[in-house]
C-alpha positions in Angstrom: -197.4 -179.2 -31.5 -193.7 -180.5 -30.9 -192.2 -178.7 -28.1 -188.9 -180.2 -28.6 -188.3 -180.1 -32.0 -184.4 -180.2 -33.0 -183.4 -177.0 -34.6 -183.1 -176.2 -38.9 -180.1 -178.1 -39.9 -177.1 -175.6 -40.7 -176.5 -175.1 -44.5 -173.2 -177.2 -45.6 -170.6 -174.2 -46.0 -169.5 -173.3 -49.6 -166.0 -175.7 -50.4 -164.5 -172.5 -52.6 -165.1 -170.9 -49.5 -163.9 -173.5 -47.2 -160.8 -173.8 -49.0 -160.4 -170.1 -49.2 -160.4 -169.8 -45.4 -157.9 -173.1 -44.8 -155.4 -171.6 -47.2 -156.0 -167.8 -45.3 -155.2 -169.7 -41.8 -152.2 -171.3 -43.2 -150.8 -168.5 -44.4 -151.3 -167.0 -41.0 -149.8 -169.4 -39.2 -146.6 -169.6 -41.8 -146.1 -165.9 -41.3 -146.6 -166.5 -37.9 -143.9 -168.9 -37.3 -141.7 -166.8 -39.3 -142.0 -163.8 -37.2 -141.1 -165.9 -33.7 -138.2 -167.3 -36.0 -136.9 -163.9 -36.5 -137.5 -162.7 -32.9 -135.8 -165.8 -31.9 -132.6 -165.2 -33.6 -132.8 -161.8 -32.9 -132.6 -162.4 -28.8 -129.7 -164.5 -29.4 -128.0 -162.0 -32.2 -128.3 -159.3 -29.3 -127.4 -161.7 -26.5 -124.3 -162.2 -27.8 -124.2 -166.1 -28.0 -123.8 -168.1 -25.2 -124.1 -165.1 -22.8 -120.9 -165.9 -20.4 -122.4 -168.8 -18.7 -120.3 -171.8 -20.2 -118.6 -173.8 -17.6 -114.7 -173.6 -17.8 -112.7 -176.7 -18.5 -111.6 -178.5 -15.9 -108.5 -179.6 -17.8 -107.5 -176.4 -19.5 -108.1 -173.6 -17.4 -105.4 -171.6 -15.4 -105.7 -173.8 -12.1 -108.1 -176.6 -13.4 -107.1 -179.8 -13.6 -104.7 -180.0 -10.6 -105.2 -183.9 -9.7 -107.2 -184.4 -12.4 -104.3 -184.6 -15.2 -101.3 -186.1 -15.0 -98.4 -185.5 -17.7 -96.7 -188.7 -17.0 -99.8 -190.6 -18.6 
């Protein structure tokens, strides 16, 4: 009597089947990836670019630059 006794070895999978189920995943994931691509470019399509929070220029604003820039240089 063998009390413990390692279980029935699993049965190797099918490759067909094997292959078939790699090539179902990756077609997931491309799709996938696709999808967050498009919702991606959709946020910043609706956002309207940079959103209005760019840093003006310090040398070409209306009072930037002031003893920064000197026009005699």
């Amino acid at each position: 009597m063998c009390l413990f006794g390692g279980s029935t070895p699993t049965p190797k999978p099918d490759p067909d089947v094997e292959i078939e189920r790699e090539n179902q995943e990756a077609a997931e994931k491309a799709k996938k990836d696709k999808q967050k691509q498009q919702n991606l470019a959709d946020k910043v399509a609706a956002s309207g670019g940079s959103g209005g929070t760019t840093v003006p220029s310090l040398l070409t604003s209306t009072a930037g630059g002031v003893g920064y820039y000197n026009e005699t240089l």
